[in-house]
Every structure is written in structure tokens, then in C-alpha cells.
C-alpha positions as CSV (number, residue, x, y, z in Angstrom):
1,X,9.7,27.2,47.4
2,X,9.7,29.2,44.0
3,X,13.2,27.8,43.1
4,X,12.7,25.4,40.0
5,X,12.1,27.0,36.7
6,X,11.5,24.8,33.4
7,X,10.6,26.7,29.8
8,X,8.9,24.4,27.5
9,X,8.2,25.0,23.7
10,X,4.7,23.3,22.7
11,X,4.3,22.7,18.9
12,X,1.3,21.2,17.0
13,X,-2.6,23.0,16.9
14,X,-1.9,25.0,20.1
15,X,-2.9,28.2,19.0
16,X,-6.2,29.8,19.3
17,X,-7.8,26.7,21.1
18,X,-7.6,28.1,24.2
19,X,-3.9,26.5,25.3
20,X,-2.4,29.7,27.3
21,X,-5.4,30.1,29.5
22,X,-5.7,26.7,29.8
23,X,-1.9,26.4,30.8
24,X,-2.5,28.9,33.5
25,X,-5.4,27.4,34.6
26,X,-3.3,24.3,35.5
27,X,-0.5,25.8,36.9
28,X,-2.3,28.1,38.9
29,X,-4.0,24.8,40.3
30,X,-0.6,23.7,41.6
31,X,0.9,27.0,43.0
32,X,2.8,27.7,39.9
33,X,4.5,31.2,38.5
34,X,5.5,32.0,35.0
35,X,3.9,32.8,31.7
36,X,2.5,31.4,28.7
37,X,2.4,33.2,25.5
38,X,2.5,32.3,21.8
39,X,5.7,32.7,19.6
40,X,5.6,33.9,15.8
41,X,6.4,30.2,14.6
42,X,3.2,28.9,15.8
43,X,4.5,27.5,19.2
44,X,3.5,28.1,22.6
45,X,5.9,29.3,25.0
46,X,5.2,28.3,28.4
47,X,7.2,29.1,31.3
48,X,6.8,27.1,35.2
49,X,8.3,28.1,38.1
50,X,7.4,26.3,41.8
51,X,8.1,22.9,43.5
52,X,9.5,20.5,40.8
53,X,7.0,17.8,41.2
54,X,4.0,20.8,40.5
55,X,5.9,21.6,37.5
56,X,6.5,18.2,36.2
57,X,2.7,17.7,36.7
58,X,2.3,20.5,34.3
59,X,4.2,19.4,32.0
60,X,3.0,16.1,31.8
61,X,-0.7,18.0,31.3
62,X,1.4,20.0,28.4
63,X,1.6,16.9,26.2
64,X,-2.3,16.6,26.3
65,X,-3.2,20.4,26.5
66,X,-7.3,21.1,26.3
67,X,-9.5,19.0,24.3
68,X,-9.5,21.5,20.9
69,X,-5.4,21.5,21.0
70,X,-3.4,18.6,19.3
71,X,0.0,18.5,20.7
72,X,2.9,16.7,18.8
73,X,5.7,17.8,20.7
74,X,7.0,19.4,23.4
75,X,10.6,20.5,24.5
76,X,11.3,21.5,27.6
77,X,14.9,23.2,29.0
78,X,15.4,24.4,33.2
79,X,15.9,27.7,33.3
80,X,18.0,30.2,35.8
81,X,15.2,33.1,35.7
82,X,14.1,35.4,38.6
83,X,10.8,33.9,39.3
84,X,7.8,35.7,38.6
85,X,5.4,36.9,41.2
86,X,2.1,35.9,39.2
87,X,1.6,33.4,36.2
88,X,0.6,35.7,33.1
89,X,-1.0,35.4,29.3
90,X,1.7,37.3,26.8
């Protein structure tokens, strides 16, 4: 089930407006693994592993994030990675 793993790189007002927890929060809600955590440039790192159409889900909420974040892009790249047991905040 835990086969499909997809990295995306979300740039724009996405840090300290609550966009990690609010990542997990969705992909928790479909069954996903993986991580999100924010990168020195100002990005948010977010990684999804699960059933592809759960993922795309996600990353279809990624373009809107939470109502304090202003998303203007987001780049996304599938990923060979062992998939993590739990989704976690880095």
C-alpha cells in the first residue's frame, strides 16, 4: 500500500503560519507517511508516501495550504525512499 512516494518543495508565505502541522494534518487524514519540515531558503519540504490518489489529494491541498499561508508555487519530484512508518514535523 505504502509504495508511492512524491517530495514537493512549497515556496511563497509558508513559514510560521502553521503549514507543516497543517500538512500532516491532511495527510494523516488520508493514510499518508512522510515529513514536512522547513528548508533554510524559506521553502517547505514536504514529503508523501501512500496510495497515489491520497497523495495527489495532498498535493492538490499543497497549492492552497491553511488560510494564513500564501502559496505561489509548488514543485513536486517521485521519489525512491524507504517509506516512513509515521508522518513527522522536522
Amino acid at each position: 500500500m505504502h509504495e508511492y512516494c512524491l517530495k514537493a518543495w512549497i515556496t511563497g508565505r509558508v513559514q510560521g503560519v502553521g503549514f507543516r502541522a497543517a500538512s500532516r494534518d491532511q495527510a494523516l487524514r488520508e493514510g499518508l507517511t512522510g515529513h514536512a519540515r522547513n528548508l533554510g531558503d524559506g521553502r517547505v519540504e514536504v514529503l508523501l508516501c501512500g496510495e497515489r490518489v491520497a497523495v495527489d489529494r495532498v498535493v492538490r491541498w499543497l497549492w492552497q495550504g491553511p488560510p494564513s499561508s500564501r502559496v505561489t508555487h509548488v514543485e513536486c519530484e517521485k521519489v525512491d525512499v524507504t517509506p516512513p512508518s509515521a508522518f513527522e514535523l522536522g
